[in-house]
Structure formats: C-alpha cells, structure tokens
C-alpha positions in Angstrom: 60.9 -8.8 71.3 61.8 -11.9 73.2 58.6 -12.2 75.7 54.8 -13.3 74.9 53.8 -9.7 73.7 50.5 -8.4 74.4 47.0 -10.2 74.0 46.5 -9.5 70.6 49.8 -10.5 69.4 47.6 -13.9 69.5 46.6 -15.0 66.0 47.9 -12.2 64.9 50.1 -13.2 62.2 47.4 -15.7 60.7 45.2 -12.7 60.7 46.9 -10.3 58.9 47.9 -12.9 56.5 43.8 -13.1 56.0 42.9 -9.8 56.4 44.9 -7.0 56.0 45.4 -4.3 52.7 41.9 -6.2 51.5 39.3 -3.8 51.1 36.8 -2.8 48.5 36.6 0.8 48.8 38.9 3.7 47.2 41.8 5.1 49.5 44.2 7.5 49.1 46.6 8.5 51.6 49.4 11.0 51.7 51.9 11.9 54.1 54.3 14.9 54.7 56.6 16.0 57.3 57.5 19.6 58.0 60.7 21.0 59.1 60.7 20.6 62.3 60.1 16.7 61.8 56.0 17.2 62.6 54.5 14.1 60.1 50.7 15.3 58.6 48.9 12.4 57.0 45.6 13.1 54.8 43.7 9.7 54.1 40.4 10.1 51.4 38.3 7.1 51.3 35.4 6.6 48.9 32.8 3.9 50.0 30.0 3.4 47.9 28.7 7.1 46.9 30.5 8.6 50.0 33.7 10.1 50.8 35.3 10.3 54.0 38.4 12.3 54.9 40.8 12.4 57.7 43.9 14.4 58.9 46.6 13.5 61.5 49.5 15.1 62.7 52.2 13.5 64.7 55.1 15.1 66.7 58.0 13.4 68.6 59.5 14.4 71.3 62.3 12.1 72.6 60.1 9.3 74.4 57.1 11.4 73.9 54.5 10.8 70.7 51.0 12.8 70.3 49.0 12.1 67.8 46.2 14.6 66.9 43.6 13.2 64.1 40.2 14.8 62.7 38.1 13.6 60.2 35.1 14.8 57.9 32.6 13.9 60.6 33.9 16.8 63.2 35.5 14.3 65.7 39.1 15.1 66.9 41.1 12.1 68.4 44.3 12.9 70.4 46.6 10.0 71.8 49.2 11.1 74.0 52.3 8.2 74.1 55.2 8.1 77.0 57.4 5.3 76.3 60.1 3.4 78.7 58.5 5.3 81.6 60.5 2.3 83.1 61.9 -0.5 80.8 59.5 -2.4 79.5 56.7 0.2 80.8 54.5 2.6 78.1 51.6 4.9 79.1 49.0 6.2 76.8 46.2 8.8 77.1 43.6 9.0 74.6 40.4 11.1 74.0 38.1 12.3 71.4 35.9 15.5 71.1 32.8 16.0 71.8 33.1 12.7 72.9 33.2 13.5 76.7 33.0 9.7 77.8 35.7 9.1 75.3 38.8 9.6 77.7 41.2 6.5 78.5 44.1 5.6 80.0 45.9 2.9 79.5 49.5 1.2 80.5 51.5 -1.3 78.9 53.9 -3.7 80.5 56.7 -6.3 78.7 58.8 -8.3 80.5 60.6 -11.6 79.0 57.4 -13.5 80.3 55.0 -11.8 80.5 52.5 -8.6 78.9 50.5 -7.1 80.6 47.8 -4.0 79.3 45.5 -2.0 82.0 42.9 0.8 80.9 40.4 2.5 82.9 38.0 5.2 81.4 38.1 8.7 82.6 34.6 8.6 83.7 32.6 8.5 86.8 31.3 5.0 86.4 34.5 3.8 84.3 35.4 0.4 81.7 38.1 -1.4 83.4 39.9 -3.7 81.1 42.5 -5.9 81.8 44.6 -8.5 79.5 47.9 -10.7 80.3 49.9 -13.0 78.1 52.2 -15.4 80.2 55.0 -17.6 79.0 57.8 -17.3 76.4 57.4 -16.6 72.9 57.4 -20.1 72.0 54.4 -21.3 74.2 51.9 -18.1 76.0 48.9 -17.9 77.6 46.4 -15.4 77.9 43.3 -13.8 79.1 41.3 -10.5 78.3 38.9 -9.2 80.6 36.3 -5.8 80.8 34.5 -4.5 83.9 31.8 -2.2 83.7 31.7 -0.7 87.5 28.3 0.8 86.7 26.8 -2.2 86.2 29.0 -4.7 88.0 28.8 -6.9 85.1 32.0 -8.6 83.0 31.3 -6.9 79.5 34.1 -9.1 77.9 35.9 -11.9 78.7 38.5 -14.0 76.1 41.2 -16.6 76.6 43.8 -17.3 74.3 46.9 -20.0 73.5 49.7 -19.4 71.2 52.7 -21.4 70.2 55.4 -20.4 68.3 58.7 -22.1 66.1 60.7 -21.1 63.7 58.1 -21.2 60.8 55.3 -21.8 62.3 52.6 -20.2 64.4 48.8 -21.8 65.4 46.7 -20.4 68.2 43.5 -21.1 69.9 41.1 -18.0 71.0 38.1 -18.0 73.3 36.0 -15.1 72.3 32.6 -13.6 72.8 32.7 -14.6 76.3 32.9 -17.9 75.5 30.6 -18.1 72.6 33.2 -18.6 69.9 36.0 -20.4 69.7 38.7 -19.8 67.0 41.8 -21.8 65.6 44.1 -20.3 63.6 47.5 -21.3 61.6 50.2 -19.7 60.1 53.0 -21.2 58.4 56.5 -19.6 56.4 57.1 -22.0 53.6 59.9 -19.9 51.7 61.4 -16.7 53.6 63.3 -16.2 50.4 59.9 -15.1 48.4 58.1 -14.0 51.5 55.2 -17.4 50.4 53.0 -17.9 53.5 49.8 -19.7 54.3 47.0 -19.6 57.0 43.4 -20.5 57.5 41.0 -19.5 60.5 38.7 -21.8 61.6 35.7 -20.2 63.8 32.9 -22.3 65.9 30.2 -20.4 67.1 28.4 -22.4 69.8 25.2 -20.3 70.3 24.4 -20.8 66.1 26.3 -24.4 65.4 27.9 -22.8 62.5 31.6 -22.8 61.4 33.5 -20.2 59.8 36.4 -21.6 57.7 39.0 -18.9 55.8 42.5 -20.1 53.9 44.8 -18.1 52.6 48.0 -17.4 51.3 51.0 -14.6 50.1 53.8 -15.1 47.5 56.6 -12.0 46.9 56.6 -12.0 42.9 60.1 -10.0 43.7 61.5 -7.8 46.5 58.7 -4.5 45.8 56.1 -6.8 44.3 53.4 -9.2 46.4 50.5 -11.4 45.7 47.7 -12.4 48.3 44.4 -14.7 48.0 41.7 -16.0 50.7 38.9 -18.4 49.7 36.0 -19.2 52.4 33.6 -21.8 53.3 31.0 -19.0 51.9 32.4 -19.0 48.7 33.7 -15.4 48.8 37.4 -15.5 47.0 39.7 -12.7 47.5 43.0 -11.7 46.1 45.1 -8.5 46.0 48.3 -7.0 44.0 50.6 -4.8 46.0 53.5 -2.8 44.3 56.2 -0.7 46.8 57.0 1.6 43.5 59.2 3.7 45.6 60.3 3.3 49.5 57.5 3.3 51.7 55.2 4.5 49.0 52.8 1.7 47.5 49.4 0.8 45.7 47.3 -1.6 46.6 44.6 -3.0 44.0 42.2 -5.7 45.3 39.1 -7.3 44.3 36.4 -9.9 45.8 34.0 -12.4 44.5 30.8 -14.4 45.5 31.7 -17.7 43.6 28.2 -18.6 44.7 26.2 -15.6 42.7 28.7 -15.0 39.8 26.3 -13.0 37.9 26.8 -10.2 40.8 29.4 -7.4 40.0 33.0 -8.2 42.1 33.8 -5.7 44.0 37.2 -4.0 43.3 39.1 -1.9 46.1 42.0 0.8 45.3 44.4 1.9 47.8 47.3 4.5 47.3 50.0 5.3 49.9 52.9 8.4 49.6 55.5 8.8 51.5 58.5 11.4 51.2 
C-alpha cells in the first residue's frame, strides 16, 4: 500500500505494539479447511468461571469472501466481502441474527492519496458514518464522523494526524468528540530482531487526567517473541509468544498491579492451530 490507508491505520502500529495477543483469559482456537477450500474456525474462551464458544466458516470465491460466525450466545454474524469492484474499491455487507437493526453496508475506497470508508445501516432511521484519510503515507490527515438521521445529532466525531519514515511512526488523535486527545509513537530500533518501542499518551479534558502506556517487543529468534507495557497506573504487562509450527502458535501472558502486589497477577493462555 502506497496511500494513507483508512482512518484507523492511524496509531495503529503503536497500538498493537501496546495491545494486542495481551489478555488474561484462556483461548483456544482451531482452524480447518475442507476440501473444497471452505476454512471453519472453533475459538473456546474461558473468562473467569465462564466459557464462551464461537464457530466461523469462510468460503472464497474469486473476489468474493463470506464469512458466517455463531457463537454460544445464539447470535449468527454473516459478512458478505466483494473486492476490486473497481481498483481500489471494496464493498461489504454485514448482519447479525435476531439482530434486525444489525444490517450495514459499507464501501471502502484507496487511491495513492487518499481512503475513504462510507456505511449506512439498513434501517429506517439509519447510522451514517463517514471517515477519510488524505495525503501520502509519509504525512495523512483524517477525520471520522457518525450521523444519527433519527436524531439529527453527530454521535461521533474524531480527527487524526499521522506521519510516517522509515522507522518511525507518531500520530495525534482527537477522540470522544473532542474530549480526548491521544499521542502516540512507534519506533523500529532493529528490523533484524523485530525490537520495537511505543508509548500512548492520553489527555482527557472533561477529567484533567492523563493516561500514559510504554512499551516494547524484542524477537528472541525468528519463531520466538517477547513483549512488555508498564503504565502510569502501575499495571505491568508482558507476554511470551512461540510460532512452534507455521501459523500455529501459543501465546502465554500475565499482568500485574505493582501498586497492590499482594493481589494474585492475572495470567492469560492463548493457543492457535493451523493446518
């Protein structure tokens, strides 16, 4: 991709460096594909004293993708995918049962300077949202916006600022219409070993408080990686993950309240198979 991307490619590299594979429940996930090339995923997650379950099936069809998932609590989610309608141009349909006020649909537009996402529901009184990133993928600009044509009223509105080099990435966000205000950074300090670092910094206006995250990744070798976070909260996080065979991995992570060390740390296990 040589364009801005979409509106949340903003801050989205610092993010996932802070965020993602952390958790603190038990997950399992497996995935098969049938003859015909249909993929069925089964995902089991225990939080706390409860278990969840989910099933999905995928099936491509040239520049068509539907995706079919149900889970433990009777709701079935189906996402219908058309890609390159046009270059550049995707369509997606999505809706949930019973969920009647679930449907959506939603286009996506790239261009080398520009990306563009519309969605309206498939309701009387729909959810118009729109979002546009301008620029290049050095320097873009962007803005998210919802329209609740019931009410009349702007139900979200965000602004966002990203620039980009070779190693480095920081962004500005304007979220909660306007309420908070995040900066986030992300830097490469080895692509050999894969070593990262980022932090988040988050103003909320209506409270006076900050929110401040940092965080880093290190590749121990090639199937092997090592992530921690530490907050102004005193909440540190780290997490092992081990690709033990291609695209099949575990994940074992754990938090702590530096702050109350006498509470239990929390400990999250997460399994994923692939054929």
């Amino acid at each position: 991709m040589v364009g801005p991307g979409l509106y949340p490619e903003i801050g989205k590299k610092a993010k996932d460096l802070l965020y993602k594979d952390y958790q603190t429940d038990h997950k399992f996930t497996l995935t098969t594909y049938t003859t015909n090339g249909v993929a069925i995923t089964a995902t089991s997650t225990k939080k706390a004293d409860l278990i969840f379950g989910e099933i999905q099936s995928q099936i491509k069809n040239k520049n068509i993708t539907i995706d079919v998932k149900a889970n433990s609590d009777s709701n079935v989610f189906t996402t219908v995918t058309v890609d390159e309608l046009t270059p550049g141009l995707k369509s997606i349909l999505s809706f949930a049962v019973p969920d009647q006020r679930s449907g959506k649909f939603e286009l996506q537009y790239l261009h080398d300077y520009a990306g563009v996402n519309a969605s309206i529901g498939l309701t009387a009184n729909p959810i118009v949202n729109l979002s546009s990133v301008f620029g290049t993928k050095a320097l873009a600009v962007g803005a998210d916006v919802s329209l609740d044509t019931a009410t009349g009223n702007l139900t979200k509105y965000n602004a966002g600022l990203s620039f980009t080099n070779q190693d480095l990435i920081a962004s500005l966000n304007l979220n909660n219409k306007g309420d908070s205000l995040t900066a986030s950074y992300y830097h490469i300090v080895s692509e050999i070993t894969s070593t990262a670092v980022g932090a988040e910094l988050t103003h909320s206006f209506s409270s006076n408080e900050n929110t401040l995250t940092f965080g880093t990744r290190h590749a121990l070798d090639p199937l092997t990686t090592v992530k921690a976070r530490f907050n102004n909260s005193g909440k540190a996080s780290a997490l092992l993950q081990h690709e033990w065979r291609p695209k099949s991995l575990w994940t074992i992570s754990a938090e702590v309240d530096t702050k109350a060390i006498e509470k239990s740390s929390k400990v999250g296990i997460a399994v994923v198979l692939k054929p």
